[in-house]
C-alpha positions as CSV (number, residue, x, y, z in Angstrom):
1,X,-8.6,24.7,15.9
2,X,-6.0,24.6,18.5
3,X,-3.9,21.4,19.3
4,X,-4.5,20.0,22.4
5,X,-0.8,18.6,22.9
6,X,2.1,20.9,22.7
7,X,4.5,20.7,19.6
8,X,7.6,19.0,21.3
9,X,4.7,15.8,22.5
10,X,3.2,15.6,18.3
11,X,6.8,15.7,17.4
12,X,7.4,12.7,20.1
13,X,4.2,11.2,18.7
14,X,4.8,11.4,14.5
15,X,8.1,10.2,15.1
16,X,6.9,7.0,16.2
17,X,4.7,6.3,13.3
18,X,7.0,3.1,11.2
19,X,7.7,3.5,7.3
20,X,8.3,-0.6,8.0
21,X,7.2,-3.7,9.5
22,X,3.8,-1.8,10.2
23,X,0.9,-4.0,11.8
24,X,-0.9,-4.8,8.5
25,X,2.3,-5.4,6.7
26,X,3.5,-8.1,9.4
27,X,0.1,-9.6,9.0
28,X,0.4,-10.0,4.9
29,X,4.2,-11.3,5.4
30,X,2.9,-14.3,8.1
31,X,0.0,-15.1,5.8
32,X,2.4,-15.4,2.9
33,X,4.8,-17.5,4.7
34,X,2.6,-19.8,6.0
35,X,1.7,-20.6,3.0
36,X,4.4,-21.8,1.5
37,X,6.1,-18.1,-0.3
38,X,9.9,-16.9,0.4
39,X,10.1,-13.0,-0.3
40,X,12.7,-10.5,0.2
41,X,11.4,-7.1,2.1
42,X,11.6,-3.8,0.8
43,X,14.1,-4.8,-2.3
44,X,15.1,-2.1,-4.4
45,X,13.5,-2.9,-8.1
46,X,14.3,0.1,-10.6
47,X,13.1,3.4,-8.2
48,X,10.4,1.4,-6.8
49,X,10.8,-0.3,-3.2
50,X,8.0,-2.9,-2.6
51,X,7.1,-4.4,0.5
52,X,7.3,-7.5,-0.3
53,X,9.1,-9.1,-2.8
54,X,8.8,-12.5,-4.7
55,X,11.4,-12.6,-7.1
56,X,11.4,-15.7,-9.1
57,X,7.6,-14.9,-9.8
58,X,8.5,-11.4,-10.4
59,X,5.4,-10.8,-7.9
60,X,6.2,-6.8,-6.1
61,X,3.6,-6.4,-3.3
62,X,2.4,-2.9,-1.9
63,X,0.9,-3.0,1.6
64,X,-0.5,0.8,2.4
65,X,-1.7,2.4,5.0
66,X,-5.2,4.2,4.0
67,X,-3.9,7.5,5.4
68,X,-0.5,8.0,4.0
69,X,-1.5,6.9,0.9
70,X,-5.0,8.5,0.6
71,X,-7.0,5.6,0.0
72,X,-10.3,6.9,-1.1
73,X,-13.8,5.6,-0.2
74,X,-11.6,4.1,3.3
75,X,-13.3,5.0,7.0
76,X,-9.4,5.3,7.7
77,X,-8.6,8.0,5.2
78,X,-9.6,11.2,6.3
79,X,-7.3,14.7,5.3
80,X,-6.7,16.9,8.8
81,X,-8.3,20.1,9.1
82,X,-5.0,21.9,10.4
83,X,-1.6,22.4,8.1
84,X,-3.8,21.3,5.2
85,X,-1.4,23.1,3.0
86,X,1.7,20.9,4.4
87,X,-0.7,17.6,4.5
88,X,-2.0,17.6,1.0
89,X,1.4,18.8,-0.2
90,X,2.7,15.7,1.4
91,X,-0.1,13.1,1.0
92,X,-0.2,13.9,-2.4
93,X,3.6,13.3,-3.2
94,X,3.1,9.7,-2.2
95,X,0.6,9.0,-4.4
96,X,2.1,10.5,-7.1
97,X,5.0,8.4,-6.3
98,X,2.7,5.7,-5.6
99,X,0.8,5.4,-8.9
100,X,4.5,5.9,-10.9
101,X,6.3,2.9,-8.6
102,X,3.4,0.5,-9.8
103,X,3.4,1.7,-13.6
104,X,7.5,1.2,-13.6
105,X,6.7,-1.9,-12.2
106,X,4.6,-3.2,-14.8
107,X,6.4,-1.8,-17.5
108,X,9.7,-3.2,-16.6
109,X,7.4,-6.9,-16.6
110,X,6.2,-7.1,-13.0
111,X,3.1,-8.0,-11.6
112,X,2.0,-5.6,-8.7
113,X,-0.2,-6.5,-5.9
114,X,-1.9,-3.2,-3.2
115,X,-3.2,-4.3,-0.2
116,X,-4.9,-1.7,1.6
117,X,-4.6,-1.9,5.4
118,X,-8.2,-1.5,5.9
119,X,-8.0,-5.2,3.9
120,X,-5.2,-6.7,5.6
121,X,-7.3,-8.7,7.9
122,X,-10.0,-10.0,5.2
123,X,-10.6,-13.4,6.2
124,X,-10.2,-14.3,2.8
125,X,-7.5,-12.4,1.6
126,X,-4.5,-14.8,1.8
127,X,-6.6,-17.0,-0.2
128,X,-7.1,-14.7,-2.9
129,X,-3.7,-13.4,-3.3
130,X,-2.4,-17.0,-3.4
131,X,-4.6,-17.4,-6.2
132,X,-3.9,-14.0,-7.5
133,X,0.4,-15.3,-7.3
134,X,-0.4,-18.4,-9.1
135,X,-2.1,-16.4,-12.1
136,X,-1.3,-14.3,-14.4
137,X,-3.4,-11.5,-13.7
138,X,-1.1,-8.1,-14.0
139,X,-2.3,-6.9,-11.1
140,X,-4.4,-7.4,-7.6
141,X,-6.1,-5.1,-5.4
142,X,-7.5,-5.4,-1.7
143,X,-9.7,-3.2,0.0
144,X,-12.6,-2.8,2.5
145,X,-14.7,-1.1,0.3
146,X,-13.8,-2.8,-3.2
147,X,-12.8,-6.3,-2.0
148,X,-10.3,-8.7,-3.1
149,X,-9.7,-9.0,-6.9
150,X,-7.8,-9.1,-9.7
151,X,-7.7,-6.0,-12.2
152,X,-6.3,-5.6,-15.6
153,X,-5.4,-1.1,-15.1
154,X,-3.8,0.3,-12.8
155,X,-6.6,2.7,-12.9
156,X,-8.6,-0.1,-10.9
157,X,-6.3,0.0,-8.3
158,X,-7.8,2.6,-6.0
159,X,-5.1,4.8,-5.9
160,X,-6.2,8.4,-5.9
161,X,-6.1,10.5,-9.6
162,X,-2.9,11.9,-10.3
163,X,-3.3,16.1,-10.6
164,X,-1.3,17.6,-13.7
């Protein structure tokens, strides 16, 4: 299949695409601060770098974006027929990342939160995480397709299987 932009205007157009302060992750941080929470963004804890940060309640939230971080079962996750070498090479990094970030996390005494951005606008999400904060639950998980709960595994997580 031939692209119907040239290579200099996809260049233009990846480049614009934000590691930070994307949509759903501005939506999570207003929720959370209206509601009472201080957080530090994107703080440095071991290799991981959360989103969202509550320290005192050693609380690390994830906010991903269903593409990038190949959230299965999502209408928003779908791999691209073209480069699928490059894209599956690269998609699959980050989870791989992804899934070891989370278990460092809760190894090192953490609780981990992963919102999914296809969850981010659940009318109900703020007050399940709130809930989810004041627990003790290790960790929480929204999505479209799985909802908004708490899970004991990181296996329930919806993060894609990890190839060996």
């Amino acid at each position: 299949m031939v692209d119907i932009v040239t290579k200099q205007e996809r260049s233009a157009m990846m480049a614009k695409i934000k590691g930070k302060d994307t949509k759903p992750e501005v939506l999570v941080r207003r929720g959370l601060f209206r509601r009472g929470y201080r957080f530090r963004l994107h703080k440095l804890i071991g290799t991981a770098r959360p989103d969202i940060v509550l320290g005192r309640r050693k609380v690390a939230i994830f906010v991903h974006g269903c593409f990038w971080h190949q959230h299965d079962r999502c209408r928003h996750y779908r791999l691209p027929k073209s480069n699928l070498e490059f894209w599956s090479g690269k998609l699959s990094k980050n989870s791989q990342r992804d899934r070891r970030n989370v278990e460092l996390l809760g190894q090192a005494g953490w609780r981990v939160a992963l919102i999914w951005e296809c969850a981010a606008k659940h009318l109900h999400l703020m007050d399940e995480l709130s809930g989810w904060i004041e627990g003790t639950q290790p960790y929480f998980v929204a999505s479209e397709s799985g909802g908004l709960r708490s899970v004991e595994v990181i296996d329930h997580l919806e993060l894609p299987p990890t190839e060996k």
